[in-house]
KELODREN-248294 format. One line per 3 residues: number of its first residue (from 1); their letters; for each residue x negated, y negated, z of C-alpha. Coordinates in nm, 2 decimals, decimal comma. Each point is the difference from the previous one (the first is absolute). Layout:
BEGIN
NUM	a	X/Y/Z | ...
//
This chain:
BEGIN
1	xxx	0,08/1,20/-0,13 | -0,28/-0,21/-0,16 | -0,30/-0,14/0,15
4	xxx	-0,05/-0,30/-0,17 | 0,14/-0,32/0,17 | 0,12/-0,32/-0,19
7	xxx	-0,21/-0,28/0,13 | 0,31/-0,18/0,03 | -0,05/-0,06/0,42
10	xxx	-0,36/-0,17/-0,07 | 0,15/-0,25/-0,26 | 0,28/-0,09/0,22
13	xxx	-0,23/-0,04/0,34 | -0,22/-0,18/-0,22 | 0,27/-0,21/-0,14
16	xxx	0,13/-0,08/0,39 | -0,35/-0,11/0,08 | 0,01/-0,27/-0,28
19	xxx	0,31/-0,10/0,06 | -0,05/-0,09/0,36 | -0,35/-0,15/-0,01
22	xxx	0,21/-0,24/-0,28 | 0,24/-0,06/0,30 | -0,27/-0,05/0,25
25	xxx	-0,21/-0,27/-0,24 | 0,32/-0,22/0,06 | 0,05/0,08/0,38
28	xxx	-0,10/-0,31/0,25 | 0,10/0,17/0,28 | -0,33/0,18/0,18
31	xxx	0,20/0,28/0,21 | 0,17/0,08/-0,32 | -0,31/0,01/-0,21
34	xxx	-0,15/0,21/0,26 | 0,27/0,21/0,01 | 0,07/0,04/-0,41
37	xxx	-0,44/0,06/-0,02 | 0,06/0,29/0,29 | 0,32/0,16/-0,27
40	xxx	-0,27/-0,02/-0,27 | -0,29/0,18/0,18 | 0,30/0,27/0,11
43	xxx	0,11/0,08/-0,34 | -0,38/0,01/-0,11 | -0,11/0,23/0,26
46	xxx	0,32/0,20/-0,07 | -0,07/0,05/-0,39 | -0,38/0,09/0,13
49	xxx	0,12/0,27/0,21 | 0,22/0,14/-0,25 | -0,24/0,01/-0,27
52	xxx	-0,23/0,16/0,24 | 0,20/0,25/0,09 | 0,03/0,11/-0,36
55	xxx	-0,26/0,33/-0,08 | -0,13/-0,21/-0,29 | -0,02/-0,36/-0,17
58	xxx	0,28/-0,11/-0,20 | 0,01/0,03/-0,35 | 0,14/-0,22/-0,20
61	xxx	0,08/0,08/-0,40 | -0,02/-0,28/-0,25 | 0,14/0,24/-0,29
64	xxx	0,32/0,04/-0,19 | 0,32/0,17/0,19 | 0,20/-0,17/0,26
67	xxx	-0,08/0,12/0,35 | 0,27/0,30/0,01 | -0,16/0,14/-0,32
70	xxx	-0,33/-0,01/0,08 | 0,04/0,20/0,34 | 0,18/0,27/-0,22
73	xxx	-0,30/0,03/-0,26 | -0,17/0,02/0,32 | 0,20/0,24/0,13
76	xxx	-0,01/0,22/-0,27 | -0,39/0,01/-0,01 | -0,02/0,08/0,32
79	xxx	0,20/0,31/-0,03 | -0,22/0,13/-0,25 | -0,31/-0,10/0,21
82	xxx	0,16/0,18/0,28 | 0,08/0,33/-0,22 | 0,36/-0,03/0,06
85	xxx	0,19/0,16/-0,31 | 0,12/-0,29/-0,20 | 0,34/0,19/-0,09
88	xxx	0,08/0,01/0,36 | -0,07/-0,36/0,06 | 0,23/-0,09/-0,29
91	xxx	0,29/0,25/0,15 | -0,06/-0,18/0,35 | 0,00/-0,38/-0,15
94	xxx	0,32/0,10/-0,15 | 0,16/0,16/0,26 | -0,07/-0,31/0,22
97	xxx	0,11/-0,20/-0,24 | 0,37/0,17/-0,01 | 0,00/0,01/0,41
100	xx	-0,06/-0,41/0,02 | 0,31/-0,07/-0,27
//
């Protein structure tokens, strides 16, 4: 179990909020305007809450790795940080790995 969480759900929230604000500009219709501004303030106020709820700010890593690795390397500090004994780790990673196959 990691704690690091791919940023995945703020792109695509973000990416709906464009996406419909470019369906809105072409909207004539007021009710429906209304109504497609009101979805837009609900998913902003949704990805607000959510990041709020998290016990710290997002960080967000500009280096080398794809995401998966990354949160491994991170992963794997951690557990010294923590004083966990690394062999252990490795023996449990493994194991886990066998039981998903």
């Amino acid at each position: 179990m990691t704690n690091f969480l791919p940023a995945g759900i703020i792109k695509d929230t973000i990416t709906d909020i464009h996406q419909k604000s470019l369906e809105l500009k072409k909207e004539r219709n007021l009710i429906r305007l209304q109504q497609g501004i009101t979805e837009i303030e609900d998913m902003a106020l949704d990805l607000a809450i959510f990041l709020e709820k998290l016990s710290c700010e997002p960080l967000i890593y500009t280096g080398p790795g794809t995401t998966e690795e990354v949160i491994k390397r991170l992963d794997w500090a951690l557990t010294f940080g923590e004083e966990i004994d690394p062999a252990e780790f490795l023996k449990y990673n493994r194991e886990k790995k066998r039981n998903n196959k």
